[in-house]
C-alpha positions as CSV (number, residue, x, y, z in Angstrom):
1,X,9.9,90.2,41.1
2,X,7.5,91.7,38.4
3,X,4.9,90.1,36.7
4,X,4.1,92.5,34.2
5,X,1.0,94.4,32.9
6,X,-2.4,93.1,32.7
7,X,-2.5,93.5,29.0
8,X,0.4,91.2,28.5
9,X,-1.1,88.3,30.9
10,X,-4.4,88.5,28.5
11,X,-2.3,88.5,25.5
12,X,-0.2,85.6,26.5
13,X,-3.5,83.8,27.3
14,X,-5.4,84.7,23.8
15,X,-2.0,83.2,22.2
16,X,-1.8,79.8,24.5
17,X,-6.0,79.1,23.7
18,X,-5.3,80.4,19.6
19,X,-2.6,77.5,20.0
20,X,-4.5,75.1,21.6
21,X,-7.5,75.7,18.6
22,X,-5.1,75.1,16.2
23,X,-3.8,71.9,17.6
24,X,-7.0,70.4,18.5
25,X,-9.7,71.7,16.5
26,X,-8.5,69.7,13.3
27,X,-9.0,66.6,15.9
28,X,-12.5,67.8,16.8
29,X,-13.4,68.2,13.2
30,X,-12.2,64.7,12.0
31,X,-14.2,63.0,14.9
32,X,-17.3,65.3,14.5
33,X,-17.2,64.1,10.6
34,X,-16.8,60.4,11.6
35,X,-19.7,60.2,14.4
36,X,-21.8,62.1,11.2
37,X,-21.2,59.5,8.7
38,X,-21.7,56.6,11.3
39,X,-24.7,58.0,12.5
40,X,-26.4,58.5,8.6
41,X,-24.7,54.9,7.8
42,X,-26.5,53.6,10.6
43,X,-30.2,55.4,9.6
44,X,-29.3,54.2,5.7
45,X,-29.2,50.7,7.2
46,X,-31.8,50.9,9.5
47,X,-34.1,52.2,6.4
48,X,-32.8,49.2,4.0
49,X,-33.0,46.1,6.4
50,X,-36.9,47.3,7.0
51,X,-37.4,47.4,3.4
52,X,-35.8,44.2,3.0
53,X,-38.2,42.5,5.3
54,X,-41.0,44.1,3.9
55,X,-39.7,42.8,0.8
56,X,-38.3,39.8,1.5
57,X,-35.5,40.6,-0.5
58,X,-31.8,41.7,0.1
59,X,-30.5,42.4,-3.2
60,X,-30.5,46.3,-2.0
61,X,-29.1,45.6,1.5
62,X,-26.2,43.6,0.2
63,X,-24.9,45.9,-2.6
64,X,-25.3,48.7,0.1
65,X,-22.7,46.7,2.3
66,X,-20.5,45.5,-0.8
67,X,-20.1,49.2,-1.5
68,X,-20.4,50.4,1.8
69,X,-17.5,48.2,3.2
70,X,-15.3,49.2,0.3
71,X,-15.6,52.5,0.9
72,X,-15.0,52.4,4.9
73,X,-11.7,51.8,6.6
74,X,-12.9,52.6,10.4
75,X,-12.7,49.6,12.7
76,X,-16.3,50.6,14.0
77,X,-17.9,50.6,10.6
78,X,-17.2,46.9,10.2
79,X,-18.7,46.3,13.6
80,X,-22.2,47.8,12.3
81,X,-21.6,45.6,8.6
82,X,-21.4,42.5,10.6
83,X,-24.3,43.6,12.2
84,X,-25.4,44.2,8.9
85,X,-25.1,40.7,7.4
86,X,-26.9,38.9,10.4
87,X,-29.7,40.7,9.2
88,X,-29.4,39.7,5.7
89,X,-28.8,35.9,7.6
90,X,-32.1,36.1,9.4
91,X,-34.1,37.7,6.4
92,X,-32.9,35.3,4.0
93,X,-33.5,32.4,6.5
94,X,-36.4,30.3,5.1
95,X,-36.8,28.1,8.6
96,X,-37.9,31.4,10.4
97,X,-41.7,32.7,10.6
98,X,-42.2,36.3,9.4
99,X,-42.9,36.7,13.6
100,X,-39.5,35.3,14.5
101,X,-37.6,37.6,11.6
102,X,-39.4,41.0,12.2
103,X,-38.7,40.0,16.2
104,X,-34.2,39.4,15.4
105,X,-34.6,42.4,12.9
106,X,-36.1,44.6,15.6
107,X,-33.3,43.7,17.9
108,X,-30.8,44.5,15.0
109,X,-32.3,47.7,14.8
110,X,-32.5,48.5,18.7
111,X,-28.7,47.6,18.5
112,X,-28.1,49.4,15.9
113,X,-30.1,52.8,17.6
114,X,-27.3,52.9,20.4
């Protein structure tokens, strides 16, 4: 039994990994662009709920998430908007000391950082 020249064992294996980019990389791409977007939705929001307890005001924070969540159809974005609007719960909450919001909002925001 023969098994051929070197030079057609390396051109077999060139043609089996070119196949295997062409399957896959379009994969890689697509998740590579999603972790992107989550990540600079996540720093957008992390920015905004700050501002909005600076503020004391949400107005910003909740059109972000109105157009935000019409925009998004990933499962794991709506994960990070109801994240999202507890943070607008506690900010807006009038019960809770400025201590006890900037306390649930840095909690938010550690979440938010993993």
């Amino acid at each position: 039994m023969e098994i051929g020249p070197l030079s057609e064992w390396v051109t077999a294996c060139a043609e089996i990994a070119a196949v295997c980019v062409a399957l896959f990389l379009p994969y890689f791409d697509k998740m590579r662009a999603k972790r992107k977007k989550t990540r600079n939705m996540k720093i957008m929001l992390k920015t905004i709920i700050n501002n909005a307890l600076k503020d004391n005001n949400v107005t910003v924070l909740e059109s972000f998430l109105k157009i935000s969540y019409l925009a998004s159809d990933d499962e794991d974005d709506k994960q990070i908007f109801s994240i999202a609007e507890h943070a607008i719960e506690v900010i807006k909450d009038d019960e809770l000391s400025q201590e006890q919001k900037s306390t649930a909002i840095k909690q938010i925001i550690n979440y938010l950082n993993q």
